[in-house]
N, C-alpha and C positions, 0 to 999 in steps of 0.2 A: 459712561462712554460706550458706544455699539461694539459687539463684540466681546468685550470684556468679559460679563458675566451671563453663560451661556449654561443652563442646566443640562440639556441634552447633549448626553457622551459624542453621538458620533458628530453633532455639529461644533461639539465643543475642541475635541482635540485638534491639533496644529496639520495633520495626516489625513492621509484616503482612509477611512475605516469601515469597516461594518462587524458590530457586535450583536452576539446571540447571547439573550438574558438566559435565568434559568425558565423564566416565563416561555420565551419564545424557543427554547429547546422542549420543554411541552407539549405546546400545543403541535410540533412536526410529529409526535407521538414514537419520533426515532429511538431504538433501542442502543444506537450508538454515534457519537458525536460526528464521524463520518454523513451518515446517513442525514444529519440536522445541515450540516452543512451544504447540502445537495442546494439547500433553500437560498443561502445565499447569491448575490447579485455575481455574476462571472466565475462561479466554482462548480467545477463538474465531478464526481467520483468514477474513477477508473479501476477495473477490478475487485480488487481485498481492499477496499476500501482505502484507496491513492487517491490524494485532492488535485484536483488540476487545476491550477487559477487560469483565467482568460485565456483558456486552450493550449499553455505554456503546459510542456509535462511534468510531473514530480521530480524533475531535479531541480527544477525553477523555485518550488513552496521549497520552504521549511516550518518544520513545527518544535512548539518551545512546550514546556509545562513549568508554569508559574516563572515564564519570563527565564529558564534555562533551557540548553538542546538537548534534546531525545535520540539518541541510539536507536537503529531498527532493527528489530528482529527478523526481519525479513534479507535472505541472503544478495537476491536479486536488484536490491535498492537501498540507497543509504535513509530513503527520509520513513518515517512510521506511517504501518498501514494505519489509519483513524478509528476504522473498525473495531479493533482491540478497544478502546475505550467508551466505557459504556458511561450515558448521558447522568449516570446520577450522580456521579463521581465528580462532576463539571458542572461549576458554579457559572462560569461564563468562557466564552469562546470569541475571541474577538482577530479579525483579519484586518490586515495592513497591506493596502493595495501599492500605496506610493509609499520609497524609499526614506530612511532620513538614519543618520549616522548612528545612531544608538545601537543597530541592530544589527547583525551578522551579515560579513560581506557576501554571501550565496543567498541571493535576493532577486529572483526575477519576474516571476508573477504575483507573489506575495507571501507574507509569513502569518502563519496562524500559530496564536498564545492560547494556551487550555488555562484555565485557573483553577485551581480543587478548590471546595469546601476546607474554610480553616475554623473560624471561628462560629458557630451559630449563632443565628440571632434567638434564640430560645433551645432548652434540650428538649430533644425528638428520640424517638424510635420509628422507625418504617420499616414494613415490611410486602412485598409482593410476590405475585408470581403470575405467570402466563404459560399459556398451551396453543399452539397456533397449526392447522394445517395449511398443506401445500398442494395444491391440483393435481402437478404431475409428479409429486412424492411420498404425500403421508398415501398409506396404503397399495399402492402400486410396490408393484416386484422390484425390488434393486439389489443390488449383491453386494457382498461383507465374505468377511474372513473372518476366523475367531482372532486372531491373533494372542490378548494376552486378558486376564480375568479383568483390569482395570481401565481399559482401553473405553469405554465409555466416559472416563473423566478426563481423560488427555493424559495420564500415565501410564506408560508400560510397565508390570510389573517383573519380567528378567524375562520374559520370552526372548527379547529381542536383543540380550548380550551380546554383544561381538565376542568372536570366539577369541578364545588366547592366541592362538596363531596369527590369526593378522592383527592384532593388535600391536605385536610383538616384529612380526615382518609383512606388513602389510606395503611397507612404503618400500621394501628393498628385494624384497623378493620376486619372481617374475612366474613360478610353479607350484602349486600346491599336489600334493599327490593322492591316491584315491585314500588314502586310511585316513589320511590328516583332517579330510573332508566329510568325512561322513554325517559327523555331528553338527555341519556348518551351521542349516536354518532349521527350526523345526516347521512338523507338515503346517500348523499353526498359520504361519504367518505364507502361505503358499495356496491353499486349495478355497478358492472360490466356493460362493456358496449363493443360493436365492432364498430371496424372505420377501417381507410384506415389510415395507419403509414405516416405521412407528412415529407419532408427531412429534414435533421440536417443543421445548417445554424451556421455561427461564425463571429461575429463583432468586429471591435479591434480598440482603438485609442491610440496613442500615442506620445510624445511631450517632445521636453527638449529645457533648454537655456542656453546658456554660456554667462558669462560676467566678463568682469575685474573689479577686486576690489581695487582701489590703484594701484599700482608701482608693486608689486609682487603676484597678488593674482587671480583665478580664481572661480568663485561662479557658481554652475548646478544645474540647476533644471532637474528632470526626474518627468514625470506622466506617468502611461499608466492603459486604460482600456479595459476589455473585456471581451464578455459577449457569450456563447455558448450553444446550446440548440441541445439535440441528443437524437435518437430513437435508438432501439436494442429490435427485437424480437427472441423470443428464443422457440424453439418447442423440447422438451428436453424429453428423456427417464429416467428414474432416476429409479432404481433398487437397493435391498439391500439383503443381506444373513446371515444369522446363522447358516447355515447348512456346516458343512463339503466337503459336495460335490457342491457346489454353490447353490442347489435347491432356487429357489425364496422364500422370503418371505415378498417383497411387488416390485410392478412394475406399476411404474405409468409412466401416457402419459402427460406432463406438458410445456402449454404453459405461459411463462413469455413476457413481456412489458415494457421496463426501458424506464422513460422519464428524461436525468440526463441534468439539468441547472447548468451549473458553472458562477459564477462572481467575475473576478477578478481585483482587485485596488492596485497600487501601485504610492505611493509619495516620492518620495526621493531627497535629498538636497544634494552635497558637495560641499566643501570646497578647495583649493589647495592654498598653500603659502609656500616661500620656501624652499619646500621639502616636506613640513608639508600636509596631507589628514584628512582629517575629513569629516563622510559620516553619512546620517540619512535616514534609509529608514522606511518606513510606509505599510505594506501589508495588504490588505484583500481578502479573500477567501471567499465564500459561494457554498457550491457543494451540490447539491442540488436530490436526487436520487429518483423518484416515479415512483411507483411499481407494477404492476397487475399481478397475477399469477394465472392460471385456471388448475387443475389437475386432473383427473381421473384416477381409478384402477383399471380390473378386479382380479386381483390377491393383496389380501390384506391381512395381520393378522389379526383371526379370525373375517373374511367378511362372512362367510360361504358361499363364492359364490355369495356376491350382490357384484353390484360394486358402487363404491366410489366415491363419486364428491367433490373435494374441493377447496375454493378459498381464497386467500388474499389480501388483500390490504396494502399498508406500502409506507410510505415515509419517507426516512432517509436524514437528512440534518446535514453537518457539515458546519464548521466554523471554521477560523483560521484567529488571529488578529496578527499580529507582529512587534513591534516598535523596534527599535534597535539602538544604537548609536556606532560606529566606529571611533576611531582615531588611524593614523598612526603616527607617528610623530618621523623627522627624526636631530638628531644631531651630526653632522659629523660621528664617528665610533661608535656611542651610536642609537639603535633604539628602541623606545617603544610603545607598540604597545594597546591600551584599547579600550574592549567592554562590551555592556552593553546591553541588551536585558531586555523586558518585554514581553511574551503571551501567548494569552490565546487563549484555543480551546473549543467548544462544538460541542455538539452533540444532535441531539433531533430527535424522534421517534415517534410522537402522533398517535396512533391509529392502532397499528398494527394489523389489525382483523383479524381471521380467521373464516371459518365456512365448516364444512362437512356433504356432505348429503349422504344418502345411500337410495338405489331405491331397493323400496317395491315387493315384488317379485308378490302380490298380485293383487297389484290397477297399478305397472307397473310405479308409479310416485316416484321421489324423493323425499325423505321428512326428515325435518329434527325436532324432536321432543324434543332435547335437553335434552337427558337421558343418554348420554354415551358415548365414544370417539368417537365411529362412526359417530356419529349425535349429534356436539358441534358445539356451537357458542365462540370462546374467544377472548377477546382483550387486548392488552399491552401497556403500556407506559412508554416509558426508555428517560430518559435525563443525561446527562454527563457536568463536567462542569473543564476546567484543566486548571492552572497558572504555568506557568516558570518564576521563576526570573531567571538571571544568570547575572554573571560579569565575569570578567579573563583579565589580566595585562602580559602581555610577555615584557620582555626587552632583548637587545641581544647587545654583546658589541664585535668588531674586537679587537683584540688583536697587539699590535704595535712589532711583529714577523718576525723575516724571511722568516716562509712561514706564508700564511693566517691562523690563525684561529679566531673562533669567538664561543663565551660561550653566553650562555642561559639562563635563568631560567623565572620562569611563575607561577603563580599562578591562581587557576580556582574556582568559588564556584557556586553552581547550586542551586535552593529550588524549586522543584515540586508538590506540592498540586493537587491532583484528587478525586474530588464528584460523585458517579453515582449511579442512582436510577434506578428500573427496577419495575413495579408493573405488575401483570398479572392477568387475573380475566376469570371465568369462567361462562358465565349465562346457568344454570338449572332448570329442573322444577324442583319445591319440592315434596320431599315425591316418587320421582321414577314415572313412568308409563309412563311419559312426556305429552306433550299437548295436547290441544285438538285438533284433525286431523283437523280441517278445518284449522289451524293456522300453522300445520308442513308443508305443500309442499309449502310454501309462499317461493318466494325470498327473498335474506337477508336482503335488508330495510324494505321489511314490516314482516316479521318475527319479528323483532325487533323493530317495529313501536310502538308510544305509544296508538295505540287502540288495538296491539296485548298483548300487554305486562297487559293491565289495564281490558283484557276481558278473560285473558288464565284461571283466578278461580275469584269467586263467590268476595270473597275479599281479591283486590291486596294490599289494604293499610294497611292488617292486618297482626301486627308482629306473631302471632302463625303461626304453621306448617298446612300447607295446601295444599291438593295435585293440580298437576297441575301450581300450581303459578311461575312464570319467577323470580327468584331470581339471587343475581351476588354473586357470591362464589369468597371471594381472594384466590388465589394459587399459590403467591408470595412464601410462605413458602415453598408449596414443590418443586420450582422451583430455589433453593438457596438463595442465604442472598439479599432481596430487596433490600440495601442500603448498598455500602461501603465506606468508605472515605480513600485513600492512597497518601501515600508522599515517596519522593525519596529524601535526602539530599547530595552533594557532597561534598567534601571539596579536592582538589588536589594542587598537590606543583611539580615543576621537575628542572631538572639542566639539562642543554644537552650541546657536546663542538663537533662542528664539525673543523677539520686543516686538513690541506697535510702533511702528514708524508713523503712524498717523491715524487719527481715527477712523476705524474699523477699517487698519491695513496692518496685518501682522505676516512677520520674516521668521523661518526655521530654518535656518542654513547650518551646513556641519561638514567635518571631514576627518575623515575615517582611513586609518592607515591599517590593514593588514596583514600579516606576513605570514606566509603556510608553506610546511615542510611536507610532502605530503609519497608516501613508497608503499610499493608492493615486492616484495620479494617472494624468491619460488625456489620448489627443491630442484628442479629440471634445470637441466642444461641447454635445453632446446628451446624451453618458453621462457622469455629470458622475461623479468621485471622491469618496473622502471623507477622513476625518481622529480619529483616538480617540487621547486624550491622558485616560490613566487612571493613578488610582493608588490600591494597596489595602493593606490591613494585613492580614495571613491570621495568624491565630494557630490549632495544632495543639498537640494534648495527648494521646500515650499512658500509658495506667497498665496497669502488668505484674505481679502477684502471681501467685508461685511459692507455692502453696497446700499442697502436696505434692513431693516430691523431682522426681516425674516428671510431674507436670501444673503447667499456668499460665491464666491469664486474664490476657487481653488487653482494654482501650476505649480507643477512638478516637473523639477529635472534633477538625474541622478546617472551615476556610474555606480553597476554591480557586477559581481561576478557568477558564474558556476563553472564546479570543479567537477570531473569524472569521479565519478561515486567506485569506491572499490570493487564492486561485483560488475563496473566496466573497465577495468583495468585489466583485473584478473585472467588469466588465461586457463580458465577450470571452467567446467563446461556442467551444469543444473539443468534440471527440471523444471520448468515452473506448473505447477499443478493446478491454477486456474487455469490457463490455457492449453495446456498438455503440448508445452512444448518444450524446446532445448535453447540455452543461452550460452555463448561464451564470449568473455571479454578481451580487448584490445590495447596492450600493454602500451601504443602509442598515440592513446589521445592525451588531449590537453588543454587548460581552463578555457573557457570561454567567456567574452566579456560583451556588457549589454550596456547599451545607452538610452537611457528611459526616460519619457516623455507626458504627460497628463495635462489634462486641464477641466476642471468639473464645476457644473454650478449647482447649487444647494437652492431647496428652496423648501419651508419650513413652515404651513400655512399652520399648525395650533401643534400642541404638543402630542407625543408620539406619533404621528403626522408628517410625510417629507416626501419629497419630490426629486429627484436627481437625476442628470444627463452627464454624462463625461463621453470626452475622447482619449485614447492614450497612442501611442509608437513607441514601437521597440527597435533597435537595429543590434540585430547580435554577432557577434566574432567568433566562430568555428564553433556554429551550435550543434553538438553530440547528435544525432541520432542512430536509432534503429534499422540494422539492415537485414533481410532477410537473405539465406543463399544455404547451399548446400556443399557441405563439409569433401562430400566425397562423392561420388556418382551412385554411390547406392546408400548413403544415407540418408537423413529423414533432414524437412528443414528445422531450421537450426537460425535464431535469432544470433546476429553480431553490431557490433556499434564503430560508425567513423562518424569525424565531424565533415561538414560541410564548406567552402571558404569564411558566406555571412548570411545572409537572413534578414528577413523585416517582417514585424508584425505589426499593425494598426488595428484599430476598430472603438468601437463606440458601446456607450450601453446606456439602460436607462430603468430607474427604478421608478416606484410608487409606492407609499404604506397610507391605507384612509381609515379610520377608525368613523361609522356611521352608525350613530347612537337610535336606537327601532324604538324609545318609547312613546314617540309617538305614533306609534303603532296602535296604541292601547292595549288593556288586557293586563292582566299579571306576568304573564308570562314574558311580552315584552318588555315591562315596564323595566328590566334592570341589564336589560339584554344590546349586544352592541354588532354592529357587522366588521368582520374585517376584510379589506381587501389590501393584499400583498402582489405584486408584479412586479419581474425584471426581466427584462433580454438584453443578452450581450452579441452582439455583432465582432466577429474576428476574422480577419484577413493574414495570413501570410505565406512568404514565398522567400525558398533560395534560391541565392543568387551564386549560382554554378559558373566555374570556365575550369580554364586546364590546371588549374595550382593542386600541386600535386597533396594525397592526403592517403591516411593511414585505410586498407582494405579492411574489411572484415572477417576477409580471408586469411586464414594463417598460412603461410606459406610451409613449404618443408623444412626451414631452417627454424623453425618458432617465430620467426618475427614477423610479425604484418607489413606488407611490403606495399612502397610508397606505390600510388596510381593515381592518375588526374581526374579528379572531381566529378566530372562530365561522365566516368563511366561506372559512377555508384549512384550519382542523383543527378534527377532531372531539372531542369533550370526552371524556376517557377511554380516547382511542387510544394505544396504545403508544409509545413513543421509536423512533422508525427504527434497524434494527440490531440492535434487543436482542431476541434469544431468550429464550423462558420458563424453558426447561430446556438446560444445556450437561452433557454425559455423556464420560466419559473411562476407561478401562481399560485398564490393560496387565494379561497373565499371561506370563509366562517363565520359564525355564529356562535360568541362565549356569553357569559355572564359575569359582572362586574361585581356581584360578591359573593359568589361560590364560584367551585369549580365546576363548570358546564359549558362545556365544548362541543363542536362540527364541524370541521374543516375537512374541506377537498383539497388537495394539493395536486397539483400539474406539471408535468416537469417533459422537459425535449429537449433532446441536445442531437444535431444535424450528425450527418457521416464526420469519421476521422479516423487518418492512416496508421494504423498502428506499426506496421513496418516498410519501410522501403522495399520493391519488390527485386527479387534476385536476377542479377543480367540485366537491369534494366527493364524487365518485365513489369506489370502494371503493378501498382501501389496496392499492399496487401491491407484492406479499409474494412471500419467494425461501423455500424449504424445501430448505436443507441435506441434510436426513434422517440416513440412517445410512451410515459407512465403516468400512470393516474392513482392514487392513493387516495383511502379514507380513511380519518383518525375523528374516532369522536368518547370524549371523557364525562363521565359524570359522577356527582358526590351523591354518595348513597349513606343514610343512616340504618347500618347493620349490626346484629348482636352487641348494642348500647353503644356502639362508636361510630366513627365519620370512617366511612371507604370510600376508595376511588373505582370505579369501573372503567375500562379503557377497553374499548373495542377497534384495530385497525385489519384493513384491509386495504392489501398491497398489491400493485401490478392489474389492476382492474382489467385493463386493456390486453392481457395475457402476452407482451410485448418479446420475442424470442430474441437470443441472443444470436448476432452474423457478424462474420467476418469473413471477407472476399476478394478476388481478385476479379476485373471485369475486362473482360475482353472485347473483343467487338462483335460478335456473334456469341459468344457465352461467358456465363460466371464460374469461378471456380470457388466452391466455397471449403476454405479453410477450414473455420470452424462453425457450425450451426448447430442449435438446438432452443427448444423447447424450454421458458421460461415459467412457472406456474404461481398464478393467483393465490395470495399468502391470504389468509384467514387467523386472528389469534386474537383471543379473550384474553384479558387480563384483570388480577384485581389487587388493590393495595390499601393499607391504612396506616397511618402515623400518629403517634400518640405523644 
């Protein structure tokens, strides 16, 4: 019967899919699974490596590992950056565009499943490594701090202790006094330094065994490790406005330094007997991010004309543990399927300093006196700390029918627990004036040294008020709720029955009940938390008619949801270090609900081989976005989040895969040799739909709460979704070989403008333009010192494409953030034995 018995995954499943083999994570020559996914049809990467499907943002995706949910380590977002996992670790990668009940109700642009390596199909040893420069980093000047002797792996070795005092009173106390402080930071992690940027380098080992257990049974071991260490300088213009006509009202010239150490481990066991799979995988992450940033201003908020020097230092390291247990387990027309997941993610931030100087129009020197924004010294310490239990039980039973069908049902239950601390402090001199001039033009370690600190007034040790003296002022309070603690509870249930109603016409329908308990609470009395105890019925419907042998049509329709992620909830105000700016979240939003719409025709001219066009709509209910505005008239901008009333998104796309065998080429080197061509563009359109219903600011008021405002005077009616490009473009062209490994591929990749925040007051939409990239990745097997190697040579960013972000005026741009992107160069080699 047509339909029925279909070899090829993506035509074969009941769903919108698109799966990446380990083949076709390959040949994209991606160092990490983010980066492979760039390729697929409708998925764009933002940032640290965030998936956007068809221009929906990351709270729209979620991502699973082996069919359970991932924890992010990232504080700013609930879903995981991609980047963290590197491609060897990832057997297959498979996207689900259209909805269908099995799956998590926070479902809007689609969900991506990682698979690890359980079983080998033979035991292996592999080992590699690479060396890559960068145009505008390997060898050019960038700046670093020593900080601590291990800081090249992504550990701190105890430079960077919190000292016993605020640990102790950090949350309650409002004064530190000069003795208590002496010892706060060391000069370490404070004085800047220039060097020559040394190249990014990647090491990788990995191993697996197979063996029989008994008469029916196969036992796998999989390890793999790897450990990577990479530079990124950044010469960045960064610009901001209030003024209606763009006029400036700060513009600074800012050089940045990222030294980012990743390390990753993975241990995994299975099991096969038969039928039966049982799989246990063991992850560890550590990304590890340190940070030197040097910035100056002639043009500043009330500078009167001086200019502005300022510097920071930060290193942010996450962490991601994850233990998981999988069994598949198969009894003739009966499948069942149990997982069970434990982990945990942190995050930790020790010593985020800052310090600004302003040059004395007088003496000509820089100085910084510790009297007032212009000329502060402060430092931060945020740690985060997050637990996932989850489980979920799927059984599915064939139905002993005339035509196939097969019923479903599943049960899921999730418990999220999240800690996070953020203290800030500020050291000033007491009583106003500021220090004593011999002590202001100091650089920041000995500005803040303890013979600076115990000689700035007559007596440091004494608690009265005394002018001159280095005091550390908490301003945790006005900088929202130092400490909150949030939870997220699931509890989900669904039925789903997919059969053939008729030859080659098959039905996936299901409905999916989920219920979530979901709070933030805070230590402040000002910022107050909140509380969403929701629950939905999301019912999904695919219908698949195989019309012809080698075409099908595909409709979808579904109800999902997305929930405010807790780092938009929260009223604690971050850094985010890609784009060097400040976030704080909005204790009164609330889920958001999408009504999803598709329809796609397949079409299948020989195997690996496919054709496809689809269209989809979306209409979404109070979709969250990003507002930019400013905190206070002399602070800096400052990212916030409301939702909107609705939203519609539409648009089309369309793929192509043609596999074009060159032996008739002639010659040897043709004869075994094949072309490939890969294309997809996605076309996306959408707009909210704005009037007066009133909705939460971004603005914290004075009382802590976000005070209600009507629609019309945060977003514009008919402005796009933040994040979604109009047009996303994708190409591969290559040339492999069909029985070694021998590879050429160019890849091409464009994704149109897209507004990363709502502009503040109304002002023009704060917009980042991707543009255009061009990569070369080309592999070959080489017979070396008696064994088979791989040679992998890519080159990234051909087109030297810069990074922008801007507001556009009608007479001028005001750019945000711009810099200088550079052409990556890296050799690689490897052999498996």
């Amino acid at each position: 019967m047509r339909g029925r018995y279909i070899p090829n995954v993506i035509r074969a499943t009941p769903q919108v899919v698109s799966v990446l083999s380990t083949a076709d994570i390959a040949r994209t020559g991606e160092g990490d699974i983010a980066g492979a996914l760039t390729r697929v049809t409708g998925l764009s990467v933002v940032g640290n490596g965030f998936v956007f499907v068809r221009g929906l943002g990351d709270r729209y995706s979620s991502s699973l590992l082996n069919g359970s949910p991932l924890p992010s380590p990232e504080p700013l977002r609930r879903t995981v950056p991609l980047d963290i996992f590197p491609t060897s670790i990832v057997a297959s990668a498979l996207v689900q565009k259209s909805y269908s009940a099995n799956y998590p109700a926070e479902f809007g642009g689609g969900v991506i499943n990682l698979t690890t390596r359980a079983v080998p199909e033979e035991s292996f040893i592999s080992m590699s490594g690479s060396i890559g420069v960068d145009s505008v980093t390997t060898g050019r000047r960038g700046l670093g701090y020593y900080g601590s002797r291990s800081d090249w792996l992504g550990f701190d070795s105890g430079e960077r202790a919190v000292p016993g005092v605020i640990q102790a009173e950090g949350l309650t106390r409002g004064v530190f006094f000069s003795n208590e402080i002496t010892g706060f930071s060391g000069a370490r992690t404070r004085l800047l330094q220039r060097f020559d940027t040394p190249a990014n380098f990647n090491l990788e080992f990995s191993g697996g065994h197979r063996m029989e257990v008994g008469d029916d049974a196969d036992l796998g071991l999989v390890a793999s490790a790897q450990f990577n260490n990479g530079w990124r300088n950044r010469d960045a213009i960064q610009q901001d406005t209030t003024d209606p006509t763009g006029a400036l009202r700060n513009d600074f010239r800012t050089q940045l330094t990222d030294n980012r150490a990743v390390t990753n481990l993975l241990l995994g066991a299975g099991l096969e007997f038969g039928g039966h799979k049982i799989r246990l995988t063991n992850l560890y992450i550590n990304d590890t991010l340190k940070q030197a940033r040097l910035s100056g201003a002639t043009v500043y908020l009330n500078s009167s004309g001086d200019p502005i020097l300022q510097q920071n230092t930060n290193l942010f390291r996450r962490q991601l543990i994850d233990s998981q247990a999988v069994g598949e387990l198969r009894f003739g027309d009966l499948s069942l399927d149990l997982r069970g997941t434990y982990a945990n993610t942190k995050r930790l931030a020790p010593y985020e300093t800052f310090f600004s100087y302003r040059r004395n129009r007088v003496t000509g020197q820089f100085q910084n006196d510790l009297n007032g924004l212009q000329e502060s010294a402060t430092v931060a310490f945020s740690r985060l700390n997050e637990d996932l239990w989850s489980g979920a039980i799927d059984a599915s039973l064939k139905l002993p029918t005339e035509r196939p069908v097969t019923i479903s049902a599943g049960y899921y239950y999730s418990d999220t627990q999240r800690e996070s601390l953020r203290l800030d402090f500020r050291f000033r001199s007491f009583l106003g004036g500021g220090i004593n001039p011999q002590f202001a033009t100091l650089r920041p370690d000995l500005l803040l040294s303890p013979a600076s600190i115990l000689n700035a007034c007559a007596n440091p040790t004494a608690v009265a008020a005394e002018a001159g003296c280095i005091r550390l002022f908490n301003t945790s309070a006005s900088q929202g709720a130092a400490f909150y603690d949030a939870g997220l509870r699931i509890n989900a249930a669904y039925f789903q029955a997919e059969g053939e109603l008729a030859d080659g016409l098959r039905v996936t329908t299901g409905l999916r009940y989920e219920d979530a308990t979901q709070r933030v609470g805070t230590n402040s009395a000002t910022f107050a938390g909140t509380r969403l105890n929701n629950g939905y019925w999301l019912p999904a419907t695919t219908v698949t008619w195989n019309f012809a042998d080698d075409m099908q049509l595909r409709l979808n329709a579904s109800k999902t949801i997305a929930r405010p992620q807790f780092r938009e909830l929260a009223p604690q105000i971050y850094r985010d270090f890609e784009f060097d700016r400040f976030f704080f979240g909005n204790p009164r939003l609330t889920d958001s609900e999408l009504y999803n719409f598709e329809g796609r025709y397949e079409f299948y001219p020989a195997k690996d081989d496919r054709i496809a066009i689809a269209a989809f709509h979306k209409t979404i209910k109070r979709p969250i976005e990003q507002v930019a505005f400013f905190p206070s008239e002399d602070a800096t901008l400052t990212t916030g989040f409301s939702y909107a009333p609705r939203a519609v998104l539409y648009g089309a796309e369309a793929e192509v895969q043609k596999y074009f065998p060159l032996d008739g080429l002639g010659g040897d080197f043709f004869a075994s040799r094949r072309l490939l061509i890969v294309a997809n563009y996605t076309y996306t359109q959408s707009k909210l739909r704005v009037d007066d219903t009133l909705v939460p600011s971004a603005i914290q008021n004075s009382a802590g709460a976000a005070a209600l405002v009507p629609a019309s005077l945060i977003f514009r009616n008919g402005a796009p979704l933040t994040g979604q490009s109009d047009h996303l473009v994708n190409f591969q062209l290559g040339i492999e070989s069909t029985d070694k490994v021998s590879q050429v591929t160019v890849l091409f990749n464009y994704a149109s403008d897209r507004v990363t925040n709502r502009g503040p007051n109304l002002l023009p939409d704060i917009i980042e333009r991707p543009g255009i990239r061009l990569d070369l990745v080309a592999r070959e097997e080489l017979e070396l010192f008696g064994g088979k190697w791989q040679l992998k040579v890519e080159a990234r960013n051909l087109t030297g494409t810069p990074y922008r972000e801007f507001q556009q005026f009608s007479d001028r741009r005001v750019l945000i953030n711009r810099w200088n992107q550079g052409r990556i160069i890296s050799v690689g080699l490897s052999t498996t034995y």
